[in-house]
C-alpha positions as CSV (number, residue, x, y, z in Angstrom):
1,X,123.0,61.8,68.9
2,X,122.4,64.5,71.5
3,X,120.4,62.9,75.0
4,X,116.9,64.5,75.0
5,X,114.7,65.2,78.2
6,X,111.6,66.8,77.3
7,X,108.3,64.7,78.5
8,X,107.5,65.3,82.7
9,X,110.2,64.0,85.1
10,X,112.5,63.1,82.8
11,X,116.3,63.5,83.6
12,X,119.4,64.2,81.8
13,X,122.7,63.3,83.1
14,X,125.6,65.8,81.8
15,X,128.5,63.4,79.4
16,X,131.1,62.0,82.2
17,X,133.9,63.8,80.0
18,X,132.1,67.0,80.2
19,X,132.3,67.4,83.6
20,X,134.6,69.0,85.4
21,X,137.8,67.4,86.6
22,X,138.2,69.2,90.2
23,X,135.8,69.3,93.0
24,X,133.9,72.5,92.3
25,X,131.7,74.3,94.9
26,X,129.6,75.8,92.6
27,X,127.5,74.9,90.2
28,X,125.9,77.8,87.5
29,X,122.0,76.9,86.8
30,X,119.6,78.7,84.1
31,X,116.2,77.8,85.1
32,X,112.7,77.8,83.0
33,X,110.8,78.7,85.3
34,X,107.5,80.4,84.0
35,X,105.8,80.7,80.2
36,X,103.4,83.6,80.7
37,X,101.0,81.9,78.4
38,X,101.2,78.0,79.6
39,X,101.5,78.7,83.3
40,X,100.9,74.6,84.1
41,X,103.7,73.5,81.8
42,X,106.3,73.7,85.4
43,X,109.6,74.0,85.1
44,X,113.3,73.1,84.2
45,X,116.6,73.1,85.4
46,X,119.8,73.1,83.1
47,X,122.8,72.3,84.6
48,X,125.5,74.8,83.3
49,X,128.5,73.3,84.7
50,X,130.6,71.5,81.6
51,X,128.8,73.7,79.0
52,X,130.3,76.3,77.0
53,X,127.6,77.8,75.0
54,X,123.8,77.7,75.4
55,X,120.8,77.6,72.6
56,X,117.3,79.6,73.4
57,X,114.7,78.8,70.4
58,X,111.7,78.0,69.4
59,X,110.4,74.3,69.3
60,X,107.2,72.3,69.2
61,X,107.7,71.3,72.7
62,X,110.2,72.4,75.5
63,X,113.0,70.2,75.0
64,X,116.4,70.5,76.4
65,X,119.6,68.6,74.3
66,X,123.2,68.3,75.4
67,X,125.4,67.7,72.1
68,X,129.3,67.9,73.5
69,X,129.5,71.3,75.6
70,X,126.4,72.5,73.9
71,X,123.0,73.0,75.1
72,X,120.2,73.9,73.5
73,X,116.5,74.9,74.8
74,X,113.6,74.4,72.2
75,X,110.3,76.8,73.9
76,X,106.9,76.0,72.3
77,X,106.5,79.8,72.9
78,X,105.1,81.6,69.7
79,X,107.1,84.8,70.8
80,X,110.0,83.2,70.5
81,X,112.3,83.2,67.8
82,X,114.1,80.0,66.2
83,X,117.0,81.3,67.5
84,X,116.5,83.6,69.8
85,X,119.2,84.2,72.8
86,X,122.7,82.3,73.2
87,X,124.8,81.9,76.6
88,X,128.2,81.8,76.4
89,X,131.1,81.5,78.7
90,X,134.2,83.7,78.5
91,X,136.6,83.6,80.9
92,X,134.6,81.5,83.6
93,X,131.8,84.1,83.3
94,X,128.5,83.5,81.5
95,X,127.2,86.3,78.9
96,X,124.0,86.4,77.2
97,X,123.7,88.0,73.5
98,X,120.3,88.7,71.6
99,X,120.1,86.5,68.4
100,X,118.6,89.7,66.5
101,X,115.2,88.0,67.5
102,X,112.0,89.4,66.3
103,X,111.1,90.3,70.3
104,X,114.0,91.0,71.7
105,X,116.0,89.2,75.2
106,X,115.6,91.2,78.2
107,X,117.9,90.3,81.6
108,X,115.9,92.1,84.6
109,X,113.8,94.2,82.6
110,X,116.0,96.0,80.3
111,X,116.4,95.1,76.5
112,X,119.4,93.8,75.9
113,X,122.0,93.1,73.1
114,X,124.5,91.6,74.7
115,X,124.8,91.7,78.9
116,X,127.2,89.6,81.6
117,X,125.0,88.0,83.8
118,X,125.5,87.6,87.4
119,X,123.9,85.2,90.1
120,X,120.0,85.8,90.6
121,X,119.7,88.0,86.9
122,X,115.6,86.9,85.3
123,X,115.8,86.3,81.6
124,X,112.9,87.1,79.2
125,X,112.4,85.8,76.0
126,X,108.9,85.9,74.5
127,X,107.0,85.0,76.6
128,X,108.9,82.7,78.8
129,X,111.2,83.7,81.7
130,X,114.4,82.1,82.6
131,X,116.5,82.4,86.0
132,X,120.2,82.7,85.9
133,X,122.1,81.4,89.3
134,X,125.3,80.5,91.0
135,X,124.7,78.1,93.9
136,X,128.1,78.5,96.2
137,X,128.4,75.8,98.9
138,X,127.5,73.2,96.0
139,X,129.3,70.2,94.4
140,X,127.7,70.1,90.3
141,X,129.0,66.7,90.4
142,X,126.1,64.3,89.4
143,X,123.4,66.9,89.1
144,X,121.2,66.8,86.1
145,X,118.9,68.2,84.1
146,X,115.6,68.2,85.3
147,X,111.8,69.1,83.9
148,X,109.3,69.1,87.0
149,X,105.5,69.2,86.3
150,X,103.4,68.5,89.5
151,X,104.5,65.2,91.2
152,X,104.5,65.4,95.0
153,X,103.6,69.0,95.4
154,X,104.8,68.8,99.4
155,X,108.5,68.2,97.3
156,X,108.7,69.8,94.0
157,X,111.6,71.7,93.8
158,X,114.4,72.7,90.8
159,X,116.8,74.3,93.4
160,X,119.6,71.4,93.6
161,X,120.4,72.3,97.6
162,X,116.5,72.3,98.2
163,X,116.0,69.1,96.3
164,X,119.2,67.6,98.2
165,X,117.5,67.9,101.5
166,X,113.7,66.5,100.6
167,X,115.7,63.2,99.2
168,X,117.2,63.2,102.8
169,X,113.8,63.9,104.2
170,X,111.9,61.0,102.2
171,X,114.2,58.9,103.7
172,X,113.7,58.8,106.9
173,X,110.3,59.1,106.4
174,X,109.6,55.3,107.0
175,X,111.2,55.8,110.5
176,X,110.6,56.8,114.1
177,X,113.3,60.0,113.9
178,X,111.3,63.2,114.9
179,X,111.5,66.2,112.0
180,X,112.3,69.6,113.0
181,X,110.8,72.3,110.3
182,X,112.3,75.8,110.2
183,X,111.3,78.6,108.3
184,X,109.7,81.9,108.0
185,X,105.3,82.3,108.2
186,X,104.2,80.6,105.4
187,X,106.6,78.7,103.4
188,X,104.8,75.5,103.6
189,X,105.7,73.8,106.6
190,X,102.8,71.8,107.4
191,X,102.4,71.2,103.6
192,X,106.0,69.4,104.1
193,X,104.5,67.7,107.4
194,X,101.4,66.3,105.6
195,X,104.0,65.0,102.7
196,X,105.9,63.2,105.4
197,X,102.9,61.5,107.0
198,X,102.2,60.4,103.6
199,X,105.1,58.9,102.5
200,X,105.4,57.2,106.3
201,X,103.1,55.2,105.3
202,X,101.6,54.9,109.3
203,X,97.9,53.8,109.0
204,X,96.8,57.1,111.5
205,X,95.7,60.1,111.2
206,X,97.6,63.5,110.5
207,X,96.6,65.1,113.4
208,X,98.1,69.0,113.0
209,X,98.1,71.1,116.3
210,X,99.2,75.2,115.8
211,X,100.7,75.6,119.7
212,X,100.2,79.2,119.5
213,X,96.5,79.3,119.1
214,X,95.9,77.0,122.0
215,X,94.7,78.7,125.2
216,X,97.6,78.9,128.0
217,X,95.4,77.1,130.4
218,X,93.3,74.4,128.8
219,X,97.1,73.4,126.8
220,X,97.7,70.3,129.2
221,X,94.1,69.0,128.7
222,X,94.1,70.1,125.0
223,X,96.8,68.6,124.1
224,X,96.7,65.3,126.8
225,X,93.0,64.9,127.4
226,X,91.1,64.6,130.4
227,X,89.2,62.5,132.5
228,X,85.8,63.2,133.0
229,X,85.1,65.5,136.4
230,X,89.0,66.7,136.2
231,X,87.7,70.2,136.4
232,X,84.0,72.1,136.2
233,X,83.6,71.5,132.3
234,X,84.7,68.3,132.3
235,X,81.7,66.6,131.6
236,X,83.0,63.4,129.4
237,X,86.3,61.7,128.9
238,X,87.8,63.3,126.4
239,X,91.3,61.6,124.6
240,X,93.1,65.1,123.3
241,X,95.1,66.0,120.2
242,X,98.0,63.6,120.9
243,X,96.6,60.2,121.3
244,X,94.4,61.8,118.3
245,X,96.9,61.2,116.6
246,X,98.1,57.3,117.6
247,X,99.5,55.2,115.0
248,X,99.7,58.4,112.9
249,X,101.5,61.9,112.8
250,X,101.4,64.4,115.6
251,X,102.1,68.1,113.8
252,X,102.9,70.6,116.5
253,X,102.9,73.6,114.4
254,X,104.6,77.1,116.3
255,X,106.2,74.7,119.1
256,X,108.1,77.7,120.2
257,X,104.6,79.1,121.5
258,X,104.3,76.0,124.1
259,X,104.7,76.9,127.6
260,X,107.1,75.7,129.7
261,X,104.8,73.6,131.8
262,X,103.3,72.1,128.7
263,X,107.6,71.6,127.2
264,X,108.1,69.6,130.4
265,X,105.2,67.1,130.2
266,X,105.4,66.6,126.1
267,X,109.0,65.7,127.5
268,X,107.9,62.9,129.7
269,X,105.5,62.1,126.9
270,X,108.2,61.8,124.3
271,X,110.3,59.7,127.0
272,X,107.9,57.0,127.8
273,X,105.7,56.8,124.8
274,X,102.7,57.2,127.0
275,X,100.1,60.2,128.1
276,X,98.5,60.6,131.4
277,X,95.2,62.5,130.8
278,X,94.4,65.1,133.0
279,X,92.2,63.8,136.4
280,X,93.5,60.0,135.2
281,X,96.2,58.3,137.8
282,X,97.0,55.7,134.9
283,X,99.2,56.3,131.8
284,X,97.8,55.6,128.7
285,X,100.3,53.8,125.8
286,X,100.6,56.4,122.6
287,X,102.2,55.9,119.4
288,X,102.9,58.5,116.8
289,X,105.8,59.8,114.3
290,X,106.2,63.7,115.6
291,X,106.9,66.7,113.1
292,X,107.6,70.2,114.8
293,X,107.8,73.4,113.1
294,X,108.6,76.8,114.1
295,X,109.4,80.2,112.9
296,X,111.3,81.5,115.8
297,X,115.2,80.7,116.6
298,X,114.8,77.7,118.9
299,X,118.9,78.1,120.3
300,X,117.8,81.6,121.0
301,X,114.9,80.3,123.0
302,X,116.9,78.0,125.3
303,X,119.9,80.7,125.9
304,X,116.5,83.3,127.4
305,X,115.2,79.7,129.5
306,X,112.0,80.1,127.1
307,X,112.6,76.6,125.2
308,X,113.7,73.5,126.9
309,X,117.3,72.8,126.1
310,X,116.0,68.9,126.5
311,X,113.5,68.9,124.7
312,X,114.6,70.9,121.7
313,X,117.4,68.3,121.4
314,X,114.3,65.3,121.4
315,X,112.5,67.1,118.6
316,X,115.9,67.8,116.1
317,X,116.2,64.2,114.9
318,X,116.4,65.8,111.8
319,X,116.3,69.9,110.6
320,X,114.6,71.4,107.3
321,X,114.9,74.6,106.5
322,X,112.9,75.7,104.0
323,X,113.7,78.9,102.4
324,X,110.9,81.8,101.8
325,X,110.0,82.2,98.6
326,X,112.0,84.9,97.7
327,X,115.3,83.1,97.6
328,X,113.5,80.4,95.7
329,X,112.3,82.0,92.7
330,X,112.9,79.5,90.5
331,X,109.9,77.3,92.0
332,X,107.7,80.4,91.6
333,X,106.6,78.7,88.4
334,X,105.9,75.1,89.9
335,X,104.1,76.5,93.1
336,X,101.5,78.8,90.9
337,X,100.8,75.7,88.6
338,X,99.9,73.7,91.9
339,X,98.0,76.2,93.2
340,X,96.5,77.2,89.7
341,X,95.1,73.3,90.1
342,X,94.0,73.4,93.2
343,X,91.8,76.4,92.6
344,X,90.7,76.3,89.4
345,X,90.2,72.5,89.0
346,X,89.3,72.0,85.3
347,X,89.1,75.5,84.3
348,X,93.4,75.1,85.2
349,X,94.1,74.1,81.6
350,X,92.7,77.2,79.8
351,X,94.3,80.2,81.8
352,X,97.5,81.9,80.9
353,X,98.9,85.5,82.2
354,X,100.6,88.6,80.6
355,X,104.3,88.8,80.3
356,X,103.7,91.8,82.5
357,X,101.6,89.4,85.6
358,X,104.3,87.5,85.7
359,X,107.6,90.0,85.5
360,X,105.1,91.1,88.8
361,X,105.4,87.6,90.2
362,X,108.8,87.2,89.6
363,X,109.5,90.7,90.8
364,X,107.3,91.1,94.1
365,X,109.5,89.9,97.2
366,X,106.4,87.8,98.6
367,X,107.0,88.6,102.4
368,X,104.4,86.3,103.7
369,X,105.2,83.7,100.9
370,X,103.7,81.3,99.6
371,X,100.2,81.9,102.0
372,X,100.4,85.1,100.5
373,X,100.7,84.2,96.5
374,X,97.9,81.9,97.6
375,X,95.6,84.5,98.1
376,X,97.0,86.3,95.7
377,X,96.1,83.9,93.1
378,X,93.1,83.3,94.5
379,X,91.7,86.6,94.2
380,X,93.6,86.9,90.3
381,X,91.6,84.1,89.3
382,X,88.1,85.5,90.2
383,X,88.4,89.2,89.1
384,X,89.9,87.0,85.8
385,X,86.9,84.8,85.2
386,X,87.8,83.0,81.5
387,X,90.2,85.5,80.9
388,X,93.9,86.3,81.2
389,X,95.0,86.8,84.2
390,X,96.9,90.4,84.1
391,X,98.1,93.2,86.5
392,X,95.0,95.0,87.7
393,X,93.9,91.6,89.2
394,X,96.4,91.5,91.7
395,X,96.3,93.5,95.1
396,X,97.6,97.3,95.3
397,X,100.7,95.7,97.8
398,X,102.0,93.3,95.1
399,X,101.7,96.2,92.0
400,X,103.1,99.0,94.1
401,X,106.7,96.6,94.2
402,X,106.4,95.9,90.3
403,X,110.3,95.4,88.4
404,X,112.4,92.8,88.8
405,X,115.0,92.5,91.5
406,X,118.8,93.1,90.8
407,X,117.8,95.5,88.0
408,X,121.2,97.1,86.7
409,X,121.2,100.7,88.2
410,X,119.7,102.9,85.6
411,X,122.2,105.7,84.2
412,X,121.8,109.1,85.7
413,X,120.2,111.8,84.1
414,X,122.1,114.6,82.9
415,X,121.7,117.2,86.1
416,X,120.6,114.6,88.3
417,X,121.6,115.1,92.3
418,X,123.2,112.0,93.8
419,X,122.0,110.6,97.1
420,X,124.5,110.6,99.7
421,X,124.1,106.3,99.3
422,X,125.8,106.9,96.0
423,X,128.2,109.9,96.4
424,X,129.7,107.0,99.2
425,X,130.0,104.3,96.8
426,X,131.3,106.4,94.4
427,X,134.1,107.4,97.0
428,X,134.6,103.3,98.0
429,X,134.8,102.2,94.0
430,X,137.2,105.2,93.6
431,X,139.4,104.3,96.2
432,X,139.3,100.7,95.6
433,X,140.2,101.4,91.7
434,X,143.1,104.1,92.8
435,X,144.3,100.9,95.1
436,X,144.6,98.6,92.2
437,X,145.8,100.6,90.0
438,X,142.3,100.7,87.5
439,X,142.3,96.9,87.9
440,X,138.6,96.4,87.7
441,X,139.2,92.4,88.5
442,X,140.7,93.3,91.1
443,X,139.1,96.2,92.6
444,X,135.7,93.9,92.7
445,X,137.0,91.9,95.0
446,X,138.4,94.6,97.2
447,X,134.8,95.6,97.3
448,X,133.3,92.1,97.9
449,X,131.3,92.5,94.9
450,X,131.2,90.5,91.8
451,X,133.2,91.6,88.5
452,X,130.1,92.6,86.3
453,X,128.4,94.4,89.3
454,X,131.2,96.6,89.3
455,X,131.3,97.2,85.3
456,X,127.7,98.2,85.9
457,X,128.6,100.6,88.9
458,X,131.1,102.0,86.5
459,X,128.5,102.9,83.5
460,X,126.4,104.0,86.0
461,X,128.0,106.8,87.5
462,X,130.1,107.5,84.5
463,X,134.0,106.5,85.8
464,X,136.9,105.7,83.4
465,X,138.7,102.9,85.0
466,X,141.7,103.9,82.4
467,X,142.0,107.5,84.7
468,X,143.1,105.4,87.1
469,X,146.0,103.6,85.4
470,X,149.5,104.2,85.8
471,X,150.4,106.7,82.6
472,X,152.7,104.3,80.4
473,X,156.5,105.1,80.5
474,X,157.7,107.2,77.3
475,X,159.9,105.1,75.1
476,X,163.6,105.7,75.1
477,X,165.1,106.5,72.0
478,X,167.0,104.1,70.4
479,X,170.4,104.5,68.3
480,X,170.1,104.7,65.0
481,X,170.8,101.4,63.2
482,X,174.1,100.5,61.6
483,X,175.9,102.6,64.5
């Protein structure tokens, strides 16, 4: 009988003889990750690695089944055929084929009947998008199948590299070690702070502190407190953000903002465990669990004396990166659902979205990320009141980058001038074929690109690999037989 994950968190571990023998570093993914019409359902991730050959149909419920190297994916999505799509691997390269389905399969926007796919290619069938990838850098061995809903919001995540590093963060989260986050403007780095605090399990307060917006010269007494008559305006005793945060979790949010006065006596405070409020002669005992974040290249910092080498090496117990949302796109799905919660409360259950809303999701590269689909969302589910939430509620910005990313070049038209970015490739994939002798294998790797990029460069601008082969040798006459 084929193992079965289909309910919320449940896992499915790939057969030990289905595995592959030798240590890969990659591991090929297709990933639910959005049905247009049951936005809260979250999402999946199959693990491709020991499969030859994939199933996309319609079921009662999403279900995903592993019988020998088979998968099959059951979508309760009425636009879906029974069997709709197949995924097959030829050569060590996955291929997707339409199933002659009622609605057709489309891979980046284009209808398809049969198409290579390549790392990063969106799948649509019905009304439920899929993401192809190809994680380098990444040993399959022992990842599974996985359906996410909305446990632990701070740490919901299909991408296997992503999800590697949270289990590494909720383990230290018990301890003393000091968290470094890194990313770019809002992709959730005090959302991953607050997480941590929870799962610490330290009976004080989350006490969140953004450096940048603090005032250069009240920082010291912000941030250590003061004693009253320190200064004119000190008319009380007050304790600042830090001891706020005793016994709890200091978040210094933009540390890279933090003058160099201010990096010095953090230092001492880090040091002895204790904070000497401004006007006081006496230290005062402290004790908190401290998460930094920061957008900005710390190392860079310190080379430019900006950033305290010392104290940049007392914060880095231990470094997240978190990736913008672009390269995540395969959480898009899970992140709207929270958010779609969060906002809507328990109107949540009834909305749903075009296929067209969310090829815009999907599409839009989110360059504020997830701040901005917040508000993106936020205003969607207004102008959508009980209905469907479709294009023309989004803003102008996020419509005017509508298609999908790594769309196959569209054929030119007949007459059509060439930019000069083209006329150039053109001359590179010409060279590189006339190198290899037509070897399109081959030539694809000359040009760093991947195999099927190539064949798609070729259609494209209309070149015959074959022109570039060696003409074949004319056969020698042979003596008659019997001679």
């Amino acid at each position: 009988m084929p193992a079965a994950a289909s309910s919320s968190g449940s896992t499915l571990s790939l057969p030990a003889d289905r595995r592959r023998a030798s240590r890969s570093i990659t591991g090929a993914y297709l990933f639910v990750v959005m049905q247009a019409d049951r936005p809260l359902e979250g999402g999946a991730r199959c693990v491709l690695n020991g499969m030859e050959h994939v199933d996309i149909g319609r079921g009662a419920t999403r279900c995903l089944s592993v019988k020998g190297p088979r998968l099959s994916i059951e979508l309760p999505d009425l636009r879906v055929s029974a069997a709709h799509a197949a995924l097959g691997r030829v050569l060590g390269s996955w291929a997707i084929e339409d199933c002659k389905s009622r609605n057709g399969t489309f891979v980046n926007g284009e209808r398809i009947e049969q198409s290579p796919l390549t790392d990063g290619d969106l799948i649509e069938v019905g009304q439920t998008f899929l993401l192809f990838r190809e994680e380098g850098g990444l040993d399959p061995e022992g990842i599974h199948n996985l359906e996410v809903a909305l446990s632990e919001a701070a740490f919901a995540t299909l991408s296997p590299l992503l999800a590697a590093r949270f289990e590494q963060l909720k383990a230290i989260a018990p301890s003393h070690v000091p968290v470094l986050v890194k990313g770019e403007t809002g992709t959730g780095k005090e959302l991953v702070a607050s997480g941590l605090h929870v799962l610490s399990g330290r009976p004080g307060a989350f006490q969140a502190v953004n450096c940048g917006a603090l005032p250069a010269t009240l920082v010291e007494s912000e941030l250590f407190g003061f004693r009253k008559g320190a200064f004119t305006s000190a008319t009380e005793d007050r304790p600042g953000l830090i001891r706020a945060a005793d016994r709890g979790t200091l978040f210094l949010d933009e540390i890279g903002d933090l003058p160099l006065p201010a990096q010095a006596a953090l230092l001492r405070v880090l040091q002895e465990r204790e904070v000497v409020p401004v006007g006081a002669t006496r230290p005062v005992p402290v004790d908190f669990r401290l998460v930094t974040a920061t957008h900005r290249d710390l190392d860079e910092l310190v080379a430019k004396d900006r950033f305290r080498a010392d104290l940049l090496a007392r914060i880095s117990g231990f470094a997240l990166e978190l990736p913008p949302l672009r390269e995540r796109r395969e959480d898009i799905g899970l992140i709207v659902a929270r958010l779609l919660r969060r906002e809507s409360g328990e109107r949540a259950p009834g909305f749903a979205f075009t296929a067209d809303a969310v090829r815009v999701l999907l599409g839009y590269g989110w360059p504020l990320n997830i701040r901005e689909l917040e508000r993106c969302l936020q205003a969607a589910v207004v102008l959508a009141g009980s209905g469907t939430v479709d294009t023309a509620h989004f803003a102008p910005a996020v419509l005017a980058s509508q298609g999908m990313p790594r769309r196959p070049d569209p054929a030119p038209r007949s007459g059509e001038q060439l930019s000069d970015k083209d006329l150039k490739r053109c001359e590179d994939i010409a060279a590189a074929l006339k190198a290899t002798e037509g070897n399109v294998t081959a030539a694809a790797m000359a040009l760093g690109k991947h195999r099927m990029q190539l064949y798609r460069w070729l259609r494209r601008y209309g070149i015959d690999p074959r022109t570039y082969r060696p003409a074949p040798e004319p056969a020698l006459d042979r003596p008659p037989s019997g001679g």
